[in-house]
N, C-alpha and C positions, 0 to 999 in steps of 0.2 A: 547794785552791790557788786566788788570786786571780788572773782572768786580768785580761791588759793592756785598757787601755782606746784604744780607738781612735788616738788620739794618743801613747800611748806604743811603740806596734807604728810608726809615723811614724819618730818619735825615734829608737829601736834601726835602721831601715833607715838614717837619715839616716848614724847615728854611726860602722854599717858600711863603707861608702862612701864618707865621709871617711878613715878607718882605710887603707883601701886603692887611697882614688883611683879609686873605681868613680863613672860619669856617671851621673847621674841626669836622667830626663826626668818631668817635673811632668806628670799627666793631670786633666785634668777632667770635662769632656762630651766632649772633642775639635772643638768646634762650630768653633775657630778653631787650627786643624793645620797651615792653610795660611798663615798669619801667618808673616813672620821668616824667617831660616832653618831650616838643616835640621834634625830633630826627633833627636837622640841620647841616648844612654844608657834605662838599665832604667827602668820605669815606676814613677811613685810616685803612687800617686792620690788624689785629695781627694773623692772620694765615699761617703768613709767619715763626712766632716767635714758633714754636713748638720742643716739647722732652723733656723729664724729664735730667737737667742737673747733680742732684745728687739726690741721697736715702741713708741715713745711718742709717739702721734702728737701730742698738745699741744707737746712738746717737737722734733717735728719729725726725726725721726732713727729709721734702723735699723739693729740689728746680726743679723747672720747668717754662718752657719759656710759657710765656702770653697766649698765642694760644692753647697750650697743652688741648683735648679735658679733661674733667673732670674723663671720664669714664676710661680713661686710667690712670689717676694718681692712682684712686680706687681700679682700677685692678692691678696694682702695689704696691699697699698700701696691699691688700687684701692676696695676696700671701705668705705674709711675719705678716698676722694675726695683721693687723694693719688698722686704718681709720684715717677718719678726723670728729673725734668729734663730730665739733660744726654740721655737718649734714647736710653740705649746699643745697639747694633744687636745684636738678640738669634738669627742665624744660627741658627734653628731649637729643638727645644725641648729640647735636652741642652745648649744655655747654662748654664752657673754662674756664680754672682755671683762667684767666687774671678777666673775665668775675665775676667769683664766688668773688673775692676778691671786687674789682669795687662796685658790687651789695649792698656788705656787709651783704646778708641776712645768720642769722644760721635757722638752723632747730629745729624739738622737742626738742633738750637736753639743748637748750640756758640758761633755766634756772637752770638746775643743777651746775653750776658752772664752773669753767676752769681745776678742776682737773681730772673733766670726761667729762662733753660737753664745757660749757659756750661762749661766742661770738667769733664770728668770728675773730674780732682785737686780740682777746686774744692768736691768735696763729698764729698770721702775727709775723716773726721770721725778718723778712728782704723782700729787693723789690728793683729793679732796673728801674727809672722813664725815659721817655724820656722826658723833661719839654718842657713851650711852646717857649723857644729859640734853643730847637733842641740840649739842652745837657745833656749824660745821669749822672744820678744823684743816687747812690748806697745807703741803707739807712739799717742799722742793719746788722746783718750775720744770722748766722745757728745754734746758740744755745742760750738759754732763758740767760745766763752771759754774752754775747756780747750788751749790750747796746746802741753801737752808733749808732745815727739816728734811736732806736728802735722808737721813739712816732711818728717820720714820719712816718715808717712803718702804724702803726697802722693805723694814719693821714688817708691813701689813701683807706682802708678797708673803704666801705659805698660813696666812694668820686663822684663814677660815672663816671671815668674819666673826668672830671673837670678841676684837677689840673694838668693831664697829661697823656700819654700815658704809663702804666704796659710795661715792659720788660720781667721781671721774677718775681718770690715770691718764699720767702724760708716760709714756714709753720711748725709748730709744728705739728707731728702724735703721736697718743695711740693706745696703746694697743687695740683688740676687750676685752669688759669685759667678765667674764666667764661665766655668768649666768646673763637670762636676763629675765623676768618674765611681762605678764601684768595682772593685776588686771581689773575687770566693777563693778560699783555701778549704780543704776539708783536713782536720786537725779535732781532736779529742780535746777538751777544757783544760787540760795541764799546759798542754802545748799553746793552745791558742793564748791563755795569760800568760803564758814567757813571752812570746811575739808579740803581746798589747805590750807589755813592760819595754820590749825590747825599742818598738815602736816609739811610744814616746818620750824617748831620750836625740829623736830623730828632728830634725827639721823638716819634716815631711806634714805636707795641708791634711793631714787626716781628721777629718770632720765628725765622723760617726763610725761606732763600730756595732758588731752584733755578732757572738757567737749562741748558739743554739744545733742542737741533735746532729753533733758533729762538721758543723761547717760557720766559719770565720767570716765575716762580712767587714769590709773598709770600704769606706765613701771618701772620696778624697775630693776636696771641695779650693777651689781659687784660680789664678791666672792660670791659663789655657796650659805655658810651659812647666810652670811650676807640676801643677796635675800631672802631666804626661812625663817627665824627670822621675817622680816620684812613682809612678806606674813602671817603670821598666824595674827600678830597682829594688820593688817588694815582689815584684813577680803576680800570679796568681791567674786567673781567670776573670777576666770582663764581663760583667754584667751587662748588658746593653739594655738601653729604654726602651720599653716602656714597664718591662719587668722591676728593673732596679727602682723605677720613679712608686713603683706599685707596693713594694717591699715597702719600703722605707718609710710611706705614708702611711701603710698598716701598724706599723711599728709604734710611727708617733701615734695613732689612734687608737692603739691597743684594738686593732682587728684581726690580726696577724691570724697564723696559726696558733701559733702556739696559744696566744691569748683565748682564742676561740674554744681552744680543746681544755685550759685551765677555767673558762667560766664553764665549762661542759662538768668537767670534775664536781668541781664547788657545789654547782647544783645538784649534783648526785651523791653528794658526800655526808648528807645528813648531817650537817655541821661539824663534821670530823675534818674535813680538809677545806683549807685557806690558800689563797694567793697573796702570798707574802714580797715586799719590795724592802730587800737586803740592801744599807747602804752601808760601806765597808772599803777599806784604803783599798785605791786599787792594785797594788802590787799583794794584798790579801792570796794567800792559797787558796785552791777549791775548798770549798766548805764541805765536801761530803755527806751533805746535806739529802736523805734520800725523796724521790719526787721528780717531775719535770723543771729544770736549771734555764733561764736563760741571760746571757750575761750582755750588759751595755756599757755605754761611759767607758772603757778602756778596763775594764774591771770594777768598777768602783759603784757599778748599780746591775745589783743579781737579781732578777727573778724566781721565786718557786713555788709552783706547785706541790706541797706537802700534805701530810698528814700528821707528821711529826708534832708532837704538844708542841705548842707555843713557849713554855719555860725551856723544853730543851733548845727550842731554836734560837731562843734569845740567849741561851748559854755560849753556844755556839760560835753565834755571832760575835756578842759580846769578845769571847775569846782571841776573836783578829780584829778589835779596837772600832767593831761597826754598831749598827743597830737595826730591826727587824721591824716594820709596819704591816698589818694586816689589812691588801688592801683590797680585795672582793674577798667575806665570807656569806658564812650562810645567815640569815636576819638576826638570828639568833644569840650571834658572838659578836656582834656590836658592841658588846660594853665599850666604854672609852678605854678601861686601862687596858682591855684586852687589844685594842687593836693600835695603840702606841707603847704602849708599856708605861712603864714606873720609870719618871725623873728620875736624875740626883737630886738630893735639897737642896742645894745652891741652884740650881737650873728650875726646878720648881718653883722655888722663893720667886723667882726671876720672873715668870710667867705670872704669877698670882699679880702679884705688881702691877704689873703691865696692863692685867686688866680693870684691876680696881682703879689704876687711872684714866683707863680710856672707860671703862663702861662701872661705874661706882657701884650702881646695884646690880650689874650680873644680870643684865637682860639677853646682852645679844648669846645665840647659838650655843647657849651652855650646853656642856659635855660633847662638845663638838671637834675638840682638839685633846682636852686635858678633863679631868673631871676637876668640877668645881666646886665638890662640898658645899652643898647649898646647905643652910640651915642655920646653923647659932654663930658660925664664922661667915659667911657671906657676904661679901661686899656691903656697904651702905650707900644709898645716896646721901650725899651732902650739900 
């Protein structure tokens, strides 16, 4: 007798649980459990789904099965003097790339753009879905001219597993740049967002920024002259490595300080204080937002440490045309709408949609993004 192959034991659990309406919870690593709302239904795991299935580095791209830890795709990547850009924040070493995709989070360089960091969808190249009727569902290819099913691709970057179960993902890789520099200024948050604004009206490689507890951080990333042009004429103070290399990877992994003393807070906050991820234009004023601030992306991704209700902070927000994610609280305040807020109904509509077409009955990760009014409106299988 021929047994199932990895993906077909998938399939059959999927097909089950459609069948009868049983919730399915997507596993990976679990590196990022704490994401989103609350975690429901039976486990289905993608760590059956591992191996980098191609690498062409001339051609610039890889593909690898859902599972695949992260650390290995990088160390793959790395050999051949190559990464992944956008920087995704790898929470330890039971990351999956199925997982990093799902997530949708990029790291420091999100705001420099897509031709050196820029977002994460920007370099989902392709993805192979298992949807929630248990068929798989193949979407773009392996190089930036193959467009079909590219905007689904994208689609599932940030999705949560939601709309389905990741199979594989083909990715856009770069080059490492040749020269990488960071600058310090010590400057109060007024100051420091006139100087981001001012900055990127500039033809200057600035790659990453980070202000926090009074001091300005620029990473200036590309040809050796380029960096070093661009270094005399911001001025500031050199970071030198191994420091600067140490910062930076804190940053992306949320080890930092700062991060460290806001999950210190949280957990001592008896559900009263949250760490919140403010995304808001970056030419945006300080929010005056009271709490520990730390600001990325050029302005354009705040950090904080609050205690302040959550409506007022979304007022706030709201007010300079952003929005407010809750994203380490205390167990407690997981509700979904509490830790993304309330659509509009058109953006709602949009979502609902979306899933009733990829997953008809509302199996995968409900209340994991959006709440999904289970009950008398709930998706059907068809």
């Amino acid at each position: 007798m021929q047994l199932k192959s990895n993906i077909d034991v998938l399939i059959d659990q999927v097909q089950a649980a459609a069948a009868d309406g049983t919730p399915l919870r997507i596993v990976g690593g679990g590196s990022k459990d704490f994401l989103g709302g609350p975690l429901v239904g039976e486990p289905i795991s993608t760590r059956t789904l591992t191996g980098i299935v191609s690498y062409e580095p001339s051609e610039l791209y890889i593909t690898a099965r859902a599972g695949t830890p992260l650390e290995a795709v990088e160390a793959a990547l790395a050999q051949r003097g190559q990464h992944l850009a956008f920087e995704p924040p790898r929470f330890g070493p039971t990351s999956t790339i199925g997982g990093v995709v799902a997530g949708g989070l990029s790291g420091p360089s999100r705001a420099s753009g897509a031709a050196s960091g820029g977002a994460l969808r920007d370099h989902v190249l392709g993805a192979t879905l298992l949807n929630g009727r248990g068929e798989l569902l193949r979407f773009g290819g392996s190089v930036m001219k193959n467009v079909a099913g590219f905007d689904v691709s994208r689609l599932l970057a940030g999705s949560m597993g939601t709309l389905g179960m990741l199979v594989d993902v083909t990715l856009k890789v770069m080059p490492v740049a040749a020269d990488t520099l960071t600058l310090r200024f010590e400057c109060g948050e007024v100051d420091a967002l006139e100087s981001l604004a001012r900055s990127a009206s500039k033809p200057w490689p600035i790659d990453a920024s980070a202000w926090w507890d009074g001091m300005l951080l620029l990473r200036l990333r590309g040809a050796r002259a380029e960096v070093q042009t661009a270094a005399r004429k911001l001025g500031g103070d050199v970071i030198p490595p191994p420091a600067s290399d140490q910062f930076w990877a804190g940053l992306r992994d949320q080890q930092d300080e700062f991060f460290t003393k806001a999950r210190a807070a949280v957990a001592a906050g008896n559900g009263r204080v949250g760490l919140w991820r403010l995304s808001v234009p970056p030419t945006a004023p300080a929010l005056g937002v009271p709490g520990e601030q730390l600001v990325e992306w050029g302005g354009a991704l705040r950090w904080v440490c609050t205690a302040l209700k959550p409506e007022q902070l979304r007022e706030r927000v709201a007010s300079v045309g952003g929005h407010a994610t809750l994203f380490v609280g205390h167990p407690g305040t997981r509700a979904t709408a509490l830790v993304h807020g309330a659509l509009p109904a058109p953006l709602d509509r949009i979502h609902r949609e979306l899933k009733r077409a990829f997953d008809p009955a509302g199996i995968f990760n409900r209340g994991r993004l959006f709440d999904d009014r289970l009950g008398a409106d709930r998706p059907r299988a068809s």
